[in-house]
C-alpha positions in Angstrom: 0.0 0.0 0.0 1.2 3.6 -1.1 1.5 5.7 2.2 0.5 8.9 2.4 2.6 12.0 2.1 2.1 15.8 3.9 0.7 17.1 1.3 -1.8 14.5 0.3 -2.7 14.7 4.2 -3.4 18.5 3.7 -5.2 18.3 0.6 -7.6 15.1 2.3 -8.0 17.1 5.2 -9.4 20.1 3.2 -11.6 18.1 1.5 -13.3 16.7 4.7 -13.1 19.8 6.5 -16.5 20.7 8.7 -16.5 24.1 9.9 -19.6 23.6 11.5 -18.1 20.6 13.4 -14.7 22.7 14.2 -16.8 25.1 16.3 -19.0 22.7 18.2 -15.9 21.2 19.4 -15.6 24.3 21.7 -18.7 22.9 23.6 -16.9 20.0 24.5 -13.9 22.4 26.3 -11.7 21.7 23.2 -10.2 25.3 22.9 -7.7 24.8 20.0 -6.1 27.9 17.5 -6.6 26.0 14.4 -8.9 23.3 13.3 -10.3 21.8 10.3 -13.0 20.0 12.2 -12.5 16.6 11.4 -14.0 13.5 13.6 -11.2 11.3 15.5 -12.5 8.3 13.2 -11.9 10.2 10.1 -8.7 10.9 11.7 -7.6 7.4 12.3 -8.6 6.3 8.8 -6.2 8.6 7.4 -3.5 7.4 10.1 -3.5 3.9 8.4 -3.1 5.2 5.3 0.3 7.0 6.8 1.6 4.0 8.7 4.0 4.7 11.4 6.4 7.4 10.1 8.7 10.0 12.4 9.4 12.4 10.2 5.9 12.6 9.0 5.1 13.0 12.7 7.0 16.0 13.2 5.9 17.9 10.1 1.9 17.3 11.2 3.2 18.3 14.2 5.0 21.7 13.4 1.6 22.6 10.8 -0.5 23.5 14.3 -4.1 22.3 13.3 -5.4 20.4 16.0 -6.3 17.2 13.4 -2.4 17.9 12.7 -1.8 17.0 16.4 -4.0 14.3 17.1 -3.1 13.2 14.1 0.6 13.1 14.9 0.5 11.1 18.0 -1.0 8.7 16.3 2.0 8.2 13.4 5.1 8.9 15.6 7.0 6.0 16.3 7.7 6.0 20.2 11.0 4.4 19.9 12.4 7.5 18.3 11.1 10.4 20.3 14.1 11.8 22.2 13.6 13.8 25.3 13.4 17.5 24.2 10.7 16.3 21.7 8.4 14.6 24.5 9.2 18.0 26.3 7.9 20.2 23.7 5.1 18.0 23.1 3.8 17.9 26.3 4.2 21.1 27.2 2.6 22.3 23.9 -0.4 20.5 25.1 -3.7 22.3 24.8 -7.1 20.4 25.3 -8.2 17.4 27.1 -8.7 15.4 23.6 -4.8 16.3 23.0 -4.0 14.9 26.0 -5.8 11.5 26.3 -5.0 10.8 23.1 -1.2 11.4 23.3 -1.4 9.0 26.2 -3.6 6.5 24.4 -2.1 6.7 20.9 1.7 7.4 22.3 2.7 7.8 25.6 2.2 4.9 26.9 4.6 3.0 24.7 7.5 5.1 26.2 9.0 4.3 29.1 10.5 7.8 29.6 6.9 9.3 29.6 5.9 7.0 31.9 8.5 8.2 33.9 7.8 11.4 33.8 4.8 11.1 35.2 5.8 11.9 39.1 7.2 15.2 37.2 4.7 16.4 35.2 2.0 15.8 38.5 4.3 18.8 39.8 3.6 21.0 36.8 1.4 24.3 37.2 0.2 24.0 33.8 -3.5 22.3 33.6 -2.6 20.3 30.7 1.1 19.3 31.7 -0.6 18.1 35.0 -3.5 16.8 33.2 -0.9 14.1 31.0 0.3 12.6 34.0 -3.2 11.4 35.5 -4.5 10.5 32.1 -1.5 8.6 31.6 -1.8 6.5 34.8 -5.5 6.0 33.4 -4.4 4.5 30.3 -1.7 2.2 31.8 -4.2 0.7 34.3 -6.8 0.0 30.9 -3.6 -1.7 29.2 -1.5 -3.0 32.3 -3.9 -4.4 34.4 -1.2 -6.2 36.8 1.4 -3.2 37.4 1.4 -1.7 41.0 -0.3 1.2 40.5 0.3 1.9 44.8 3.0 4.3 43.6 1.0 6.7 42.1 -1.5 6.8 45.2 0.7 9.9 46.9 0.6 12.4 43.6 -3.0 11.3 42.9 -3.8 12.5 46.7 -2.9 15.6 45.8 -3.7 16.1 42.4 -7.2 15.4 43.8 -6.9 19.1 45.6 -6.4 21.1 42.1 -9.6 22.3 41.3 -9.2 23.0 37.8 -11.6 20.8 35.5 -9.4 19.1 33.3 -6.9 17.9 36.5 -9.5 17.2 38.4 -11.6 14.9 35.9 -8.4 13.0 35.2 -7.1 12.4 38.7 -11.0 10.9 38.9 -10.3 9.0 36.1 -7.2 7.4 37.0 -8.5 6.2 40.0 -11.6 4.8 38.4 -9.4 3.0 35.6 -7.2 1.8 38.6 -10.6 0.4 40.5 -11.8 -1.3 37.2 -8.7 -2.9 36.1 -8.5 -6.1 38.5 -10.4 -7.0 42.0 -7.2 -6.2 44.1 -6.7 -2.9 42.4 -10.1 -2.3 43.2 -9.8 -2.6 47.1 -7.0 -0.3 46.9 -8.6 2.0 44.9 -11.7 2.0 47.0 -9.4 2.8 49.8 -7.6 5.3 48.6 -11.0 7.2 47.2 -12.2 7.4 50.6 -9.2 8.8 52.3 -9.1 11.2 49.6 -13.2 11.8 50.6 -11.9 12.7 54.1 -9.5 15.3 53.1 -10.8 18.9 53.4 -11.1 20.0 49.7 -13.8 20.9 47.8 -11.9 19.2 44.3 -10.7 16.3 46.6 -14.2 15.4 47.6 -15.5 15.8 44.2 -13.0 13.7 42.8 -14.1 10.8 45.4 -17.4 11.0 45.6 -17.0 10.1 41.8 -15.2 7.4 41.9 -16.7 5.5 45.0 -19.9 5.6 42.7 -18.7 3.8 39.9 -16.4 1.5 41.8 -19.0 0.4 44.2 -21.6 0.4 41.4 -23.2 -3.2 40.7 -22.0 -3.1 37.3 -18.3 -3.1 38.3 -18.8 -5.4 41.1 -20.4 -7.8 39.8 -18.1 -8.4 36.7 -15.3 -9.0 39.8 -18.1 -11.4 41.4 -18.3 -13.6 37.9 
């Protein structure tokens, strides 16, 4: 199969371009510069046509339409991302959709982004921070047996940042962590009610949420089979 090349990407995504689309994405809190207002599935078509390509990655990257981005994460080859590039990548970071997908397409296949994680939980910028919860989400969807215990400490207190898209992913982590096996869902259990007891408006939020679903019947019961 003939892969694509930039400018056959450009020229596609023209053609399927919805402006219509583009600005309803702002509903959903995706607050990008440029768009073209293509749907993730549209986008993922196109990333099989691309196959896995580095240099490819970094020119969708560097064009600055948000397709471009998502788009990119999905083509780069995680072997050959050095450090300064997962630097400027994260911290280019913009939306929640950015995010989770970086993690889900990318991020979890490198082992220094999984490292990072204990750093970028540190970071004042929402989406920075955002990476590192989202990330521990993903890896407890795909690595159901790791010890997530370590992360318990840094999603304590991520739980206290009130911002929405920190918040939401700290909840998230923990409820990925609860679903993954029935051990991890003691723990997780656990660790959402000391983060209930903990005097903060975000940190009780972020709980509350996560107590539902983990205690729901729906969860328990697929431990009970």
């Amino acid at each position: 199969m003939i892969k694509m090349e930039f400018n056959q990407i450009i020229q596609e995504f023209e053609e399927l371009s919805d402006v219509d689309f583009a600005e309803n994405m702002k509903k959903f809190g995706i607050d990008y510069v440029k768009s073209y207002g293509l749907r993730l599935p549209q986008i993922r078509k196109i990333a099989k046509q691309c196959g896995k390509n580095h240099e490819l990655a970094l020119e969708l990257w560097n064009h600055g339409y948000h397709e471009m981005y998502l788009l990119a994460t999905l083509v780069e080859e995680p072997q050959k991302v050095g450090s300064a590039q997962l630097n400027d990548w994260v911290n280019t970071f913009y939306s929640w959709d950015l995010v989770d997908q970086a993690c889900i397409n990318l991020l979890r296949f490198m082992p220094e982004a999984i490292d990072n994680i204990f750093v970028w939980a540190e970071s004042n910028e929402e989406f920075v921070k955002r990476t590192a919860f989202s990330l521990i989400a993903v890896l407890a969807v795909h690595e159901k047996d790791s010890g997530f215990d370590k992360y318990f400490e840094i999603i304590k207190d991520g739980s206290k940042d009130n911002r929405n898209f920190v918040k939401k992913s700290v909840n998230w982590a923990i409820r990925q962590i609860g679903k993954s096996n029935v051990e991890n869902n003691k723990k997780a259990l656990k660790l959402a009610y000391e983060i209930l007891e903990m005097d903060n408006k975000a940190s009780k939020w972020v709980a509350r949420g996560a107590i539902k679903e983990l205690e729901s019947e729906k969860v328990q019961n697929k431990f009970a089979s």
